[in-house]
C-alpha positions in Angstrom: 0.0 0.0 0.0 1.3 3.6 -0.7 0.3 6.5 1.2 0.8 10.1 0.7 0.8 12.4 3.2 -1.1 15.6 2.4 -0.3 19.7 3.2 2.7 19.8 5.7 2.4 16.4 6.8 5.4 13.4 7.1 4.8 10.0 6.8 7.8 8.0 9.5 8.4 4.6 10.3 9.4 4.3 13.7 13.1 3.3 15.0 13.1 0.0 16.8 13.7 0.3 20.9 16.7 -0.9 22.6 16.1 -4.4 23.5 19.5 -4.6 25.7 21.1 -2.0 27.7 24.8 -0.8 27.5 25.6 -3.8 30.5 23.8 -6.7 28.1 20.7 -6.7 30.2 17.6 -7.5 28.0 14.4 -5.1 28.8 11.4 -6.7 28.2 9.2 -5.6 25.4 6.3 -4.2 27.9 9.4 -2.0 29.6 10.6 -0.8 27.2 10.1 3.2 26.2 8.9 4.4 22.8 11.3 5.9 20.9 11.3 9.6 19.6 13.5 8.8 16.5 12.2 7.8 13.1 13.5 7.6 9.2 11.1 9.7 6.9 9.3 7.7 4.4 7.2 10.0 2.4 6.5 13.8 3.1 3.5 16.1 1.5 3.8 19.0 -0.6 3.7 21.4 2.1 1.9 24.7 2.9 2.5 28.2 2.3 2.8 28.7 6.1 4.5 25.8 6.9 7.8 24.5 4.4 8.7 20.9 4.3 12.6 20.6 5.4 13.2 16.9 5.2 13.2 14.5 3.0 12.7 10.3 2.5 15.5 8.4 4.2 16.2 11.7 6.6 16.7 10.0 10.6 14.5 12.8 12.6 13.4 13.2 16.5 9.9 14.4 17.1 7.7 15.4 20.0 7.0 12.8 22.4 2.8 12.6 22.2 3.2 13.5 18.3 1.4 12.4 15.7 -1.3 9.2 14.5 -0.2 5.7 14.1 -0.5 4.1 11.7 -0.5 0.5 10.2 0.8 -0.2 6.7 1.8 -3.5 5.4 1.6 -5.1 8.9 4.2 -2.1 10.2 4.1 0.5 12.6 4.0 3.9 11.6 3.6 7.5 12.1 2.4 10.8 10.3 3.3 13.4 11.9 3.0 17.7 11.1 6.3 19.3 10.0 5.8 21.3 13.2 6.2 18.1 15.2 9.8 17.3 14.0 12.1 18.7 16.7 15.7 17.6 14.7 17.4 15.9 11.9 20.1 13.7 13.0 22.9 13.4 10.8 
């Protein structure tokens, strides 16, 4: 399935959590926190008030309660509003 994000909207797909910590411990799946970070899949055309500034395959952090999940091809996702991503990590 292909979706296109409209106006000054990014489609993400979310990074996977840590399973292990730094010391090899391995954090269960419930206990485990959601991560902020996500690779841009698809991004919409933008608005005159708001300019998209990333692009697909960009790594970017966004606000923690940001966003609506979504489900495509049996994977999590998210769309998010350009004024949601905080950073581009490079």
């Amino acid at each position: 399935m292909t979706v296109k994000p409209l106006a000054d909207r990014v489609l993400v797909k979310n990074d996977k959590a840590e399973t292990k910590t730094a010391s090899g411990i391995i954090i269960p799946e419930a206990a485990q926190e959601k991560t902020q970070t996500a690779t841009v899949v698809s991004v919409g055309p933008g608005t005159e008030e708001e300019k998209i500034t990333v692009k697909a395959g960009d790594r970017i952090m966004y606000d923690k309660y940001a966003g609506t999940q979504v489900k495509i091809d049996g994977e999590d996702h998210l769309i998010l509003k350009m004024a949601d991503i905080i950073a581009v990590i490079e």
